[in-house]
C-alpha positions as CSV (number, residue, x, y, z in Angstrom):
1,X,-15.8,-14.7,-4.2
2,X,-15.8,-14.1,-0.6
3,X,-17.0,-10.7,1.3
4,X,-15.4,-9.6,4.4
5,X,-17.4,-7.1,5.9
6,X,-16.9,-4.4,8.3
7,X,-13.2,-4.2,8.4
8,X,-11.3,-1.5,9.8
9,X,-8.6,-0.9,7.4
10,X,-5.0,1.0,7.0
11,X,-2.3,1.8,4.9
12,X,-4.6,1.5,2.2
13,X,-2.4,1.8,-1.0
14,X,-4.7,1.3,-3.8
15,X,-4.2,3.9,-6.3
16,X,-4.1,2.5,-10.3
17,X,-1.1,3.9,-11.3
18,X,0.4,3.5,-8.1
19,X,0.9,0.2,-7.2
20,X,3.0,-0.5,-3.9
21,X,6.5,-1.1,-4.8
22,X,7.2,-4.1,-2.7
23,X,10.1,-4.1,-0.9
24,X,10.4,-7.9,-0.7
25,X,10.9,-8.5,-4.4
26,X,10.5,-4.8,-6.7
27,X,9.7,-6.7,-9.7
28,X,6.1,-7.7,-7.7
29,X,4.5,-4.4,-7.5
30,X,1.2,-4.7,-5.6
31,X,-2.2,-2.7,-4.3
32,X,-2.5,-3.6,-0.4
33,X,-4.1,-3.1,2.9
34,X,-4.3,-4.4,6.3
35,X,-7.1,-5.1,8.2
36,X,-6.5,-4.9,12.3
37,X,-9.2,-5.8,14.7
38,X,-9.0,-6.0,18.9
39,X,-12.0,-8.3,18.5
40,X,-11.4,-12.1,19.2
41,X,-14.4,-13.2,17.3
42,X,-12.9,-11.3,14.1
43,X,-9.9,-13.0,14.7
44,X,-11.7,-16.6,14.9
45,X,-13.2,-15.4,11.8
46,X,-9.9,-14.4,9.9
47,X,-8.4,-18.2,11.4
48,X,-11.6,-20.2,10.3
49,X,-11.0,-18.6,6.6
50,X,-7.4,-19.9,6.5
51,X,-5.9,-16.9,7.2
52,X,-3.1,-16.5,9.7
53,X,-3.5,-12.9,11.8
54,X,-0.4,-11.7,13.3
55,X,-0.6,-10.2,16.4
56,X,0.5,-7.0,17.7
57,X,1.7,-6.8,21.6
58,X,2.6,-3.7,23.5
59,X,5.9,-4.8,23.9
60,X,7.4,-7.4,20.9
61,X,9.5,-8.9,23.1
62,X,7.4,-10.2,25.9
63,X,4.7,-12.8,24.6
64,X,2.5,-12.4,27.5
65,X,2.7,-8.9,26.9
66,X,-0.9,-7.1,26.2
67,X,-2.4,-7.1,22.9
68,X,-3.0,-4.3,21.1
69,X,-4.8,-5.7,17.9
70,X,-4.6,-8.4,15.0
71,X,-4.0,-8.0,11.9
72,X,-4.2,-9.6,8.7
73,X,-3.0,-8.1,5.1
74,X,-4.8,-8.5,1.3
75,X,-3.4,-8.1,-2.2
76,X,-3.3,-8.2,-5.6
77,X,-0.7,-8.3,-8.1
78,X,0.0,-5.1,-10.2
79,X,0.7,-7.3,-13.1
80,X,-0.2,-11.0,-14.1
81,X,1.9,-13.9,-15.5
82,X,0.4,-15.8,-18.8
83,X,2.3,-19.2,-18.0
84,X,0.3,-21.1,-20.7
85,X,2.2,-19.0,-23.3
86,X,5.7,-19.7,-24.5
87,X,7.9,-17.5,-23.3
88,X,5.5,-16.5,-20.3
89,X,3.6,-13.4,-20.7
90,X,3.2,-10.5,-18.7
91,X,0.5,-7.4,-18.6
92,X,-0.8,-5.1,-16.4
93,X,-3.5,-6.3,-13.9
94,X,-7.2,-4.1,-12.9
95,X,-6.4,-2.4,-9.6
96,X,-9.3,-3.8,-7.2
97,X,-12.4,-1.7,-7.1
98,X,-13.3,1.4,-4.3
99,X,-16.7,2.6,-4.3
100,X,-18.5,3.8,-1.8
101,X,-21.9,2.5,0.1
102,X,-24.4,3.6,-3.3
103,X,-21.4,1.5,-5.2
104,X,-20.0,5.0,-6.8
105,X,-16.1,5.3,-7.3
106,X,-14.0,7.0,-5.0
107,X,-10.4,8.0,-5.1
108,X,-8.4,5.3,-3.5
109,X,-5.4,8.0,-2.7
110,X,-8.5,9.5,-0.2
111,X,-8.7,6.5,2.5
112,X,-7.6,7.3,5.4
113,X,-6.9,5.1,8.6
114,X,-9.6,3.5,10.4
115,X,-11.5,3.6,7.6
116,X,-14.1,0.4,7.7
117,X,-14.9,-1.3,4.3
118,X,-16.6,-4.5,2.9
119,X,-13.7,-6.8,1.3
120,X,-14.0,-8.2,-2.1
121,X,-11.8,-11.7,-1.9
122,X,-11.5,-13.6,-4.3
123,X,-10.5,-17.3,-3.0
124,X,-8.1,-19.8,-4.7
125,X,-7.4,-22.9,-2.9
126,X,-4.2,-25.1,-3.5
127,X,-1.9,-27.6,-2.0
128,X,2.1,-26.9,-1.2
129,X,4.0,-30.5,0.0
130,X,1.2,-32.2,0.3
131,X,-0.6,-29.7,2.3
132,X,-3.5,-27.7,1.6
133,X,-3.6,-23.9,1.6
134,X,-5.9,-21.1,1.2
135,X,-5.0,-17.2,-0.2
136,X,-7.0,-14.6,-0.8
137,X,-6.9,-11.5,-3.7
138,X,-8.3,-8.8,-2.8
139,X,-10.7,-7.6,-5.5
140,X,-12.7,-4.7,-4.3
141,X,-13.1,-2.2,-1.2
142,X,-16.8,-1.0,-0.5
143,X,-16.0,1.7,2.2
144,X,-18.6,1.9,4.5
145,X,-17.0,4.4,7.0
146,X,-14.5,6.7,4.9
147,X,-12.3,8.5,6.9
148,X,-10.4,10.7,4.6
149,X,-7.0,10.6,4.6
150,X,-5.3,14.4,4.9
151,X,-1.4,14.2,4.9
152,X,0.6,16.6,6.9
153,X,0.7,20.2,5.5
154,X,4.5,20.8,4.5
155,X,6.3,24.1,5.9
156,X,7.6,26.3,3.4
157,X,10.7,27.4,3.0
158,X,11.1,31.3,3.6
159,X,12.7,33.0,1.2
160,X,16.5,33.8,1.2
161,X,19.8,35.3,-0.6
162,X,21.8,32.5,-2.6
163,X,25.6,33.3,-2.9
164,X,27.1,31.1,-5.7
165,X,30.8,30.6,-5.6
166,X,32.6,29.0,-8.3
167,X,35.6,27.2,-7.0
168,X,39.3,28.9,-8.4
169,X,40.6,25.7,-9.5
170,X,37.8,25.3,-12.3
171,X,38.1,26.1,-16.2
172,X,35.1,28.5,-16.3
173,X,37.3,30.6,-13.2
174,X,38.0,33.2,-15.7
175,X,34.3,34.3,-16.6
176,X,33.2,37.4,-16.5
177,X,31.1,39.0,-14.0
178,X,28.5,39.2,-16.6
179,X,28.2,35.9,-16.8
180,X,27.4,35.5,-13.2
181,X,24.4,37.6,-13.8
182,X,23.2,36.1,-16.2
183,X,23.2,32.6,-14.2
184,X,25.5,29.7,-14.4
185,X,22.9,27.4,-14.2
């Protein structure tokens, strides 16, 4: 197991009955964050551990645009494949870990943005066409800065008259007025 430490992190979706529906292929539901840094040194880093940070510019278009950060995602599978068994098996996986700097658990639905955490990785090394690659599971989040993620408040609706009109051409046409009082619905 690797540990990636001090890590500013976002979109944290990490929540055990939650897992990130992902929107590449639905059937692979995932728990997932991304880790951005401006620092070059924690990009060296990321690219020394096989990794391959992306990197953000102010404007996409321009490649000598400014950069604005790097960043580099972790994941784990909501669900694991048994291939040794015949057909294939498949259960439900552990969500990774959150705890806090005393190791105590905290909500995963509570990390906010800019959060920075110690990563839990584990490694698996294997070769694709001859060539050999490196990814990374993300097992565990030790948040060492939580920043506490508050959604936006959602405005109320005020309250209002309903009128309900039920359209001539339909069977119920002939009701009564009593049963408008009552509720159609």
């Amino acid at each position: 197991m690797a540990i990636l430490k001090n890590q500013e992190i976002h979109f944290a979706k990490l929540s055990p009955g939650r897992p990130d529906k992902n929107r590449l292929n639905p059937a692979k539901p995932n728990w997932n964050l991304q880790c951005r840094t401006t620092s070059k040194e924690q990009r060296k880093e990321w690219v020394e551990m096989g990794l391959k940070p992306r990197v953000v510019r102010a404007d996409k278009e321009d490649d000598d645009s400014a950069v604005l950060y790097y960043t580099v995602n972790f994941r784990k599978n909501a669900l694991k494949t048994d291939k040794k068994t015949t057909p294939p098996t498949v259960t439900k996986a552990e969500p990774p870990s959150v705890v806090n700097g005393r190791n105590e658990p905290i909500d995963p639905g509570s990390i906010g943005n800019g959060s920075i955490a110690n990563l839990r990785l584990y490694k698996r090394e294997y070769q694709l066409a001859g060539v050999d690659k490196v990814t990374y599971t993300l097992m565990g989040v030790q948040l060492i800065k939580h920043k506490l993620y508050v959604g936006n408040p959602m405005e109320e609706f005020e309250e209002t008259e309903t009128e309900t009109i039920m359209p001539e051409d339909s069977p119920n046409a002939a009701s009564s007025a009593e049963d408008d009082e009552e509720g159609l619905y």
